[in-house]
SELO-470613 format. One record per residue (C-alpha): residue in one letter; x, y, z. Coordinates in steps of 0.2 Angstrom, whole numbers, plus 5000, padded with zeros to 4 digits. Layout:
<recs>
AXYZ...
</recs>
This chain:
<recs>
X490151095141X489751225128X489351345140X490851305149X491751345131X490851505129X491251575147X493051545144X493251625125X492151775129X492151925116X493851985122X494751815117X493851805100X494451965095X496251935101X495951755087X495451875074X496551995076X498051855077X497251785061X497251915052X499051975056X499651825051X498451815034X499052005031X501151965031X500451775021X499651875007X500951985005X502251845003X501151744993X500751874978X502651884977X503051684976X501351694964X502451804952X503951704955X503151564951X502251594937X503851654927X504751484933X503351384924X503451484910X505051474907X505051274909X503851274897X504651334885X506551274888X505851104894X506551004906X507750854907X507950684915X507250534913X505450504905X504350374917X504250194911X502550134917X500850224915X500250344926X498150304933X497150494931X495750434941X496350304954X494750284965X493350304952X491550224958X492550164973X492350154990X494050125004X493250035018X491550035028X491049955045X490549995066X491550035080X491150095096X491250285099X491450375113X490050515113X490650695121X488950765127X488750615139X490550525139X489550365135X490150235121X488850205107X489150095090X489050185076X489450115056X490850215047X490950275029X492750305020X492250365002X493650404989X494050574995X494650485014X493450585023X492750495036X490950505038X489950425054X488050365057X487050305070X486850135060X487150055044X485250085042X485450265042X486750265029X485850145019X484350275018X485750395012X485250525029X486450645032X487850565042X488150625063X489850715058X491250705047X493250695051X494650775040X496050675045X497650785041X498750815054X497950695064X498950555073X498150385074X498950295092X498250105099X498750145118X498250255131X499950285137X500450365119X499050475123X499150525138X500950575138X500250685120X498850785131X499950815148X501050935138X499451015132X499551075149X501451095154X501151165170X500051005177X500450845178X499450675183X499750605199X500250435201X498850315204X497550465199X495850395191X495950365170X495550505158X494550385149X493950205153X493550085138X492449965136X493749845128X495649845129X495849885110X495750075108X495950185095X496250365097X496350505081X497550635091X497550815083X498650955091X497351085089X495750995084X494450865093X494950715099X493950565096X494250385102X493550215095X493550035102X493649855095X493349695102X495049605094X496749665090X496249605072X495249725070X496349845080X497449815066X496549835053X495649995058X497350055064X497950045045X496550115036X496550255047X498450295045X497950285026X496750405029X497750515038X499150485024X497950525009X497350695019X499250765024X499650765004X498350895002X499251004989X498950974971X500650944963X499650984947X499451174950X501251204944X500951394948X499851414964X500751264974X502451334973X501951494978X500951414993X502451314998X503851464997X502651595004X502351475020X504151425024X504651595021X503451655034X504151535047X506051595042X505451755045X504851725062X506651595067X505851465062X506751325050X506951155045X505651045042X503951085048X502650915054X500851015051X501551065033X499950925030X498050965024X497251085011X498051285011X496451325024X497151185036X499051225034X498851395036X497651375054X499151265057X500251415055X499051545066X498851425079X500751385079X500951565090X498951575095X499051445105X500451505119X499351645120X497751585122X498551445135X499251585147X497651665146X496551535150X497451405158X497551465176X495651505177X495351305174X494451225189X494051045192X495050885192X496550875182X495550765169X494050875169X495351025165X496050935152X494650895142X494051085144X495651155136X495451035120X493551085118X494251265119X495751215107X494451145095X493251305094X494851415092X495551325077X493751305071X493651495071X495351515067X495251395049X493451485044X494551645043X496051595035X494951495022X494051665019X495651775020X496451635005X495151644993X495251844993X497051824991X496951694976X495751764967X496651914967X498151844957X497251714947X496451894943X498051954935X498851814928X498351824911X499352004910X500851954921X500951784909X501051894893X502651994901X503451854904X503251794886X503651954880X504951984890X505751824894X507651854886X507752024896X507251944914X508551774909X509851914907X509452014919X509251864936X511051794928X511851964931X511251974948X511351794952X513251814949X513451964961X512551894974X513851724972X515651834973X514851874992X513651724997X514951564989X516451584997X515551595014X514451435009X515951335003X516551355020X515051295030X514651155017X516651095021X516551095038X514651065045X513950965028X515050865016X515550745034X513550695034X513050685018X513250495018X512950455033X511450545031X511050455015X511450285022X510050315035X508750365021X509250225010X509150075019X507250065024X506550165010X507350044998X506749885009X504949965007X504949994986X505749794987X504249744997X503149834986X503949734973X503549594981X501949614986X501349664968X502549504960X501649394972X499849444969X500449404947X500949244951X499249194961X498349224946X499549134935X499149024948X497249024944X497449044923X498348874923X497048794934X495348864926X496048964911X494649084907X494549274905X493149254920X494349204933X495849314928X494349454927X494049404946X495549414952X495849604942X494449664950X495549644968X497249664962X496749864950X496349914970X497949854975X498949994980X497350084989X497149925000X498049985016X497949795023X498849715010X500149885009X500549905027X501849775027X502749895013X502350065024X502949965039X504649945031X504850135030X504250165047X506150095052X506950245047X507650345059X509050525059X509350485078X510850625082X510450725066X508950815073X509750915082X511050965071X510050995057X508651065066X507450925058X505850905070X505450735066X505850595053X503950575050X503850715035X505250595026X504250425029X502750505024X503150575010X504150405004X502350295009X501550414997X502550384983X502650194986X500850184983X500950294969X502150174962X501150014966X499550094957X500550144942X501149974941X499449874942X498850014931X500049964916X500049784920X498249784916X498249894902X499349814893X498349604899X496949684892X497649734877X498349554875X496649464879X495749564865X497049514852X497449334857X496049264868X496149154879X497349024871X499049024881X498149144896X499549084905X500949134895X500149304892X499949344910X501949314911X502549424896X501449554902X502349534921X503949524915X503549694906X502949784916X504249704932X505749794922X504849944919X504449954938X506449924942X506850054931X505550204937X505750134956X507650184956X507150354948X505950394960X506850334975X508350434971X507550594967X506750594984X508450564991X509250724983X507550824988X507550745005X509450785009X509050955001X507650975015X509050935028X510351045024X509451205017X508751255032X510151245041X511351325030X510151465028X510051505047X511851485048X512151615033X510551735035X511451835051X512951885042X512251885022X510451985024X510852165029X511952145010X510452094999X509452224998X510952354989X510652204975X508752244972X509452404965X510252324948X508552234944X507552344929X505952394939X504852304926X505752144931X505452174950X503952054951X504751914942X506751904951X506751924970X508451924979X507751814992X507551694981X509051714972X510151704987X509251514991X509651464973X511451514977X511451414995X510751264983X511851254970X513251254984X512751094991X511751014977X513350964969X513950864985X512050784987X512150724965X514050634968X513450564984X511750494977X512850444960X514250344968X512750244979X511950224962X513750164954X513950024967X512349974963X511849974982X509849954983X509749924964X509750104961X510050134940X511750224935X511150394927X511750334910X510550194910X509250264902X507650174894X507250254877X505250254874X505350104865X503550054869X502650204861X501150104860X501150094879X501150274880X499350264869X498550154880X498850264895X497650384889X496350244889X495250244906X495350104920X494649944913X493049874923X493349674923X491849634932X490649744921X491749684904X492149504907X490749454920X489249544912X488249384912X488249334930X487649534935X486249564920X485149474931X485549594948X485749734938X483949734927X482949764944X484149934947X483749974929X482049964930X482050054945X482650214935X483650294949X485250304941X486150384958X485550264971X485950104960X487750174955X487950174976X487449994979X488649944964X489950054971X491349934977X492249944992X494149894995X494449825009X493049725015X492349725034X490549775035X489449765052X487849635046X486449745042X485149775058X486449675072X486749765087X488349755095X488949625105X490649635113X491849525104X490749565088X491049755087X491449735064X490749565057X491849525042X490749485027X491549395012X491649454996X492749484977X493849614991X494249515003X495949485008X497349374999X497749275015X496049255021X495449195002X496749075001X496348995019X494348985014X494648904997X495948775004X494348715018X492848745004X494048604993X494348475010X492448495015X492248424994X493648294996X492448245014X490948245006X491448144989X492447974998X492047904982X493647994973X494447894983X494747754976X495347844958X497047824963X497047644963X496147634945X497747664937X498447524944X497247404937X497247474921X499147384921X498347194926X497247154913X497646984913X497046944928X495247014928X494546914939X495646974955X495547114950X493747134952X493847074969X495247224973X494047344968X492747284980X493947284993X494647444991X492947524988X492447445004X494047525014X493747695005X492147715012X492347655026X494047785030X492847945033X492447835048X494347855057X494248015066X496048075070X496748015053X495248115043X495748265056X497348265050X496948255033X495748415035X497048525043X498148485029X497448605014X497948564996X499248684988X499748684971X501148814967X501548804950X503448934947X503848964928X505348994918X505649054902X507148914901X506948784886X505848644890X506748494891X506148334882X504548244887X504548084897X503947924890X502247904887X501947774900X502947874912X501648014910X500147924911X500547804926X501647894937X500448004949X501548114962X500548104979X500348254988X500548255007X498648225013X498448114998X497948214983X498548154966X498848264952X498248184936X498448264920X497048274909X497148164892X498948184891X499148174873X500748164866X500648334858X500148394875X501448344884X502748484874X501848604881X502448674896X500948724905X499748564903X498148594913X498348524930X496948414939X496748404958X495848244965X495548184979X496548044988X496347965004X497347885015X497947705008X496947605020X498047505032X497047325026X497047375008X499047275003X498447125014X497147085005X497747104988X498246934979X499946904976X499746904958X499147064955X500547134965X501647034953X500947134940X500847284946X502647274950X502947244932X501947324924X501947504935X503547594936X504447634954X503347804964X504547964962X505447974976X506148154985X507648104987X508548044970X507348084954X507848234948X505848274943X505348304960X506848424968X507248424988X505948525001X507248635003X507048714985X505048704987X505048755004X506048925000X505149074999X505049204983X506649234975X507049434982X507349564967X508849484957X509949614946X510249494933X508449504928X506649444933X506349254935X504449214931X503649044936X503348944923X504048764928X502448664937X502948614953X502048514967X502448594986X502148475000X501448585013X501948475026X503248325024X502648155030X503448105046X504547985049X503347865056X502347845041X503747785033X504347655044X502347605046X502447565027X503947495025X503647375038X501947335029X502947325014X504347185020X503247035022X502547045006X504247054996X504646925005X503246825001X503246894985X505046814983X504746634990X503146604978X504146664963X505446524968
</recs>
């Protein structure tokens, strides 16, 4: 195939690349050192006036991913030199960069891996029809034939396919659409990480970047919003060269392809590869020059700002003003008639789903607080709330338990905008909102346990649960507050990227042979630093920036989406919050669980290499690993292995069936149920004796009845436990406390432990779950009257569901989460009981039937 390359891109078409690439590179520089200039002043300047709005709430994580790993594990690959599929074990490290062996083996013995993919601008597709209407425009002029053979036959009908528009193609296979699913989403995370590949840090080369590029493509007719703006500079600006490279190369080459459609096909991507691999080489080489060059004059363009600063002020506002009395009045214009109609139609259409995606992120995150609330009241010790940190400071990076939110900003759609507004596709804007909703999520878990660790040093462990809710409800409003700033910031900058362009085509006909008679009244000193093309944007985005504020205030006003009115603002009333975001991310499992890894951890020690042992403590965050020396067998492409990472859903699920095999293995809690009501019958000792036996008897003997112990094991126990910060009402009775016992559906009773009567004002007394069987059909026959005398006396009436006011309807237990309420954030502190599943109707009449000829008997002894 490589010869087959090489005869096509001969010297003649490698020259005609270089040449194109350095065109291109040459007008690039030249723009660039003039943004670079631009640029530079504009951060000075901010730095020294400052800058308004409102200050973040929550803290903000430096090193997200530190010692951490995304996601490892095999998939079947199919192999270009002899088309064949091979399983090999992926690696996704911090940096997203996906890196491929020939087994898990061979990344174990840290050998150097078989290649390595950079995923920006890659699209990530689960069908081969997605694909294959992708590659036939690759080639306009051909088409498949109906009925024609594959391109590609897979082994399995659960493919996944990295499509680039320049670069190689690779496809994968899985045995289940599980795994389809999950690979699918960390590959999108993958390919979402590597698009945002501009630093927001560099305040001065990033802008320069960004203006230079898009005034390149005005330049050459192209506006609006551009989809390969994704990757590193190297990558964008390939991007950019193989944007009117690859018309060229295709007219060259296309009509000297021989062979089947399929075989042609496959050619012209190999050829596209080693053009933009020749291509990105260049312009990486081409960039450094050109960076190095200003970063080389900085230092004296910076002092003559600084010196200078008042002058150049005075100098842009003169010109800025002459350029409005021409540019203004025909903006106005345009903005009236083609903009101000759209705005909120516009706005409408951005609003709903990215909103419905920073609620689920809301969600998710409010969910994961309240398992481990969950788990502090069961087993309140800073060893289980360090377990469950551990999963939930990874949270935002897990692209599993986050693709419900991204999914909900997928929806969004400018259908009959496009056009209009010249706006390629709706993908930049979802993009760019996923990002920031993961940004939120991890600057959320980031406070929340920043600020639980700073409560568990000072107060310990005494009241764990409470803590975990103060902290939640902290760090909840702090996330309202800064998710309604972010969200309507990126709706003035995403309407900004909608109307710009297309009032700067509309205007730049008619307005650009006038602007260069205004680069005569700038100082020649000040040149550099005020550009009228730039001034003449700022003037086109003033125009319309007033329109896109009122429009984004009035939404805010109405409170539609929960968005903040701009007067609301949070003060820095938690300074000592803003301390502890200098603090580094807190290791729960080396902190709190440092006991249970001294003895793994002394052999790695003693070992001496520092590198290899950091590896095999590096933790990963989604968990999925092939088992170590397996070969692959279809339907067993990725074996999940459980561990600390593994996924909320799937945790649950093993828990509830690790506590029924208990409850199966131990029949002798069985019979605890009845023991509290012997405790009432004292007086008649004797019978009571011979209850015992009896029941004893029938508890043992109930493991034996296969469809009702079937039953019982598909019925897992759930205890969800909701908490207010409401006033706890008064205590019940004593004896109420103590002999009542609320039975759960398959027979679990919740028993609290010693109920003193000081414990009983507390609102979270620990909670016991013990296992119950079914009450034995025999069991009330063979009990003696008597003692059902006494136990009637003695033993107040079972809570029912329908009248006590305790134990509230199914419908209020059976509801899901409460959504985001304005009013304010309700934490679960009330302990509540959830049945699972009800018991059905037939149980009840079975018992009540049972039940009848005992009162009766009951009632003609007693006369």
């Amino acid at each position: 195939m490589g010869d087959v390359v090489s005869s096509h891109l001969d010297e003649a078409k490698r020259e005609i690349i270089s040449a194109r690439t350095e065109t291109v590179m040459g007008e690039f520089g030249r723009l660039y050192e003039q943004q670079y200039a631009v640029a530079l002043f504009n951060k000075v300047r901010f730095d020294i006036e400052g800058g308004g709005g409102p200050q973040p709430q929550l803290l903000h994580r430096k090193i997200p991913l530190e010692n951490k790993s995304i996601f490892s594990g095999s998939l079947l690959q199919n192999l270009e030199e002899n088309k064949k599929w091979k399983n090999r074990f992926f690696f996704i490290p911090d940096s997203y960069n996906i890196s491929y062996y020939d087994s898990k083996s061979s990344f174990d013995k840290r050998l150097n891996p078989k290649g390595t993919i950079n995923c920006a601008g890659y699209k990530v597709l689960t069908s081969m029809e997605e694909y294959l209407d992708l590659i036939n425009n690759s080639l306009p002029d051909v088409k498949a034939k109906v009925g024609s053979s594959p391109f590609l036959k897979f082994p399995n009908q659960f493919p996944l396919i990295l499509w680039h528009p320049y670069a190689r193609h690779y496809y994968f296979c899985v045995a289940t659409e599980k795994e389809q699913q999950k690979w699918h989403a960390v590959l999108q995370d993958c390919v979402r990480h590597s698009n945002d590949g501009l630093c927001e840090e560099h305040k001065v080369q990033t802008p320069a970047f960004t203006d230079a590029v898009r005034l390149y493509r005005q330049a050459h007719g192209h506006y609006g919003t551009w989809e390969m703006m994704c990757g590193v500079p190297s990558q964008i600006l390939s991007n950019l060269v193989m944007e009117g490279l690859l018309p060229e190369l295709r007219e060259l080459i296309s009509p000297r392809l021989k062979g089947k459609l399929h075989e042609r096909q496959r050619t012209w991507m190999l050829i596209s590869d080693v053009a933009y691999c020749l291509v990105q080489s260049q312009c990486q080489a081409q960039y450094d020059t050109v960076v190095h060059k200003c970063e080389a004059a900085r230092s004296s363009l910076e002092a003559s700002v600084r010196t200078d600063m008042d002058q150049i002020i005075t100098s842009k506002e003169h010109v800025s003003n002459k350029i409005k009395a021409v540019v203004l009045p025909k903006a106005e214009k345009l903005l009236k008639v083609s903009i101000q109609p759209y705005i909120s139609s516009i706005l409408d259409a951005l609003m709903e789903p990215t909103s419905r995606g920073f609620s689920e992120v809301r969600d998710v995150f409010f969910k994961d607080l309240v398992e481990m609330s969950k788990n502090s009241l069961n087993n309140g010790t800073k060893e289980t709330v360090a377990q469950h940190m551990e999963k939930t400071s990874m949270l935002a990076f897990h692209p599993v338990k986050m693709q419900s939110c991204y999914e909900k900003v997928e929806q969004l759609s400018l259908e009959g905008l496009q056009q209009r507004f010249d706006v390629s596709s709706p993908s930049v804007f979802i993009q760019r909102a996923q990002i920031l909703m993961r940004k939120q999520m991890d600057d959320a878990v980031y406070t929340f346990e920043q600020i639980l660790h700073q409560s568990l040093e000072s107060q310990g462990t005494e009241d764990l649960c409470k803590s975990i809710q103060r902290c939640q409800d902290r760090v909840i409003k702090k996330f309202d507050y800064d998710s309604s700033t972010v969200r309507k910031r990126f709706f003035r900058e995403a309407l900004l990227q909608i109307f710009i362009p297309y009032m700067l085509k509309q205007l730049s006909p008619s307005c650009s042979s006038e602007l260069p008679r205004f680069q005569e009244l700038i100082f020649e000193d000040f040149s550099r630093f005020i550009l009228v093309e730039n001034i003449f944007e700022e003037v086109v985005l003033h125009s319309v920036m007033k329109d896109i504020m009122m429009a984004v205030k009035e939404a805010a006003v109405q409170r539609r989406h929960n968005l903040y009115r701009d007067s609301i603002v949070l003060s820095n009333s938690d300074p000592s919050l803003q301390l502890l975001g200098e603090n580094p991310s807190i290791d729960w499992a080396e902190k709190y669980g440092a006991d249970q890894e001294e003895a793994g951890d002394a052999g790695e020690e003693a070992d001496g290499n520092h590198a290899e042992s950091k590896r095999r403590r590096m933790k990963q965050v989604v968990s999925m690993i092939q088992v170590e020396g397996s070969t692959f067998i279809p339907g067993e492409s990725c074996i999940e292995v459980p561990s600390i990472d593994v996924i909320v859903e799937e945790k649950a699920d093993e828990e509830a069936s690790a506590e029924q095999r208990g409850a199966a293995e131990n029949p002798s809690g069985m019979s605890i149920g009845s023991t509290l009501k012997e405790e009432a019958v004292q007086a008649e000792e004797q019978t009571q004796e011979e209850v015992v036996l009896k029941v004893e008897a029938a508890a043992e003997g109930a493991p034996g009845e296969g469809e009702e112990e079937e039953k019982e094991a598909e019925q897992p126990v759930v205890v969800k436990e909701e908490v207010s910060e409401e006033v706890v009402s008064s205590p019940p009775p004593l004896s109420e406390a103590t002999e009542t016992s609320p039975h759960t559906s398959n027979g679990s009773v919740l028993k609290e432990k010693e109920a003193k009567p000081e414990e009983l004002c507390k609102q979270d007394v620990p909670l016991e779950v013990e296992s119950n069987a079914e009450p034995v059909k025999e069991e009330k026959e063979e009990v003696s009257q008597p003692v059902e005398e006494a136990e009637e006396e003695a033993s107040p009436p079972h809570l029912t569901e329908e009248t006590t006011p305790e134990n509230p309807p199914d419908a209020a237990t059976n509801s899901p989460l409460l959504p985001h309420n304005d009013s304010g954030f309700q934490s679960p502190t009330t302990e509540v009981v959830k049945e699972e599943e009800a018991t059905s109707e037939e149980e009840h009449e079975a018992v009540a039937a049972k039940e009848e000829p005992e009162t009766n008997d009951s009632d003609s002894r007693n006369q």
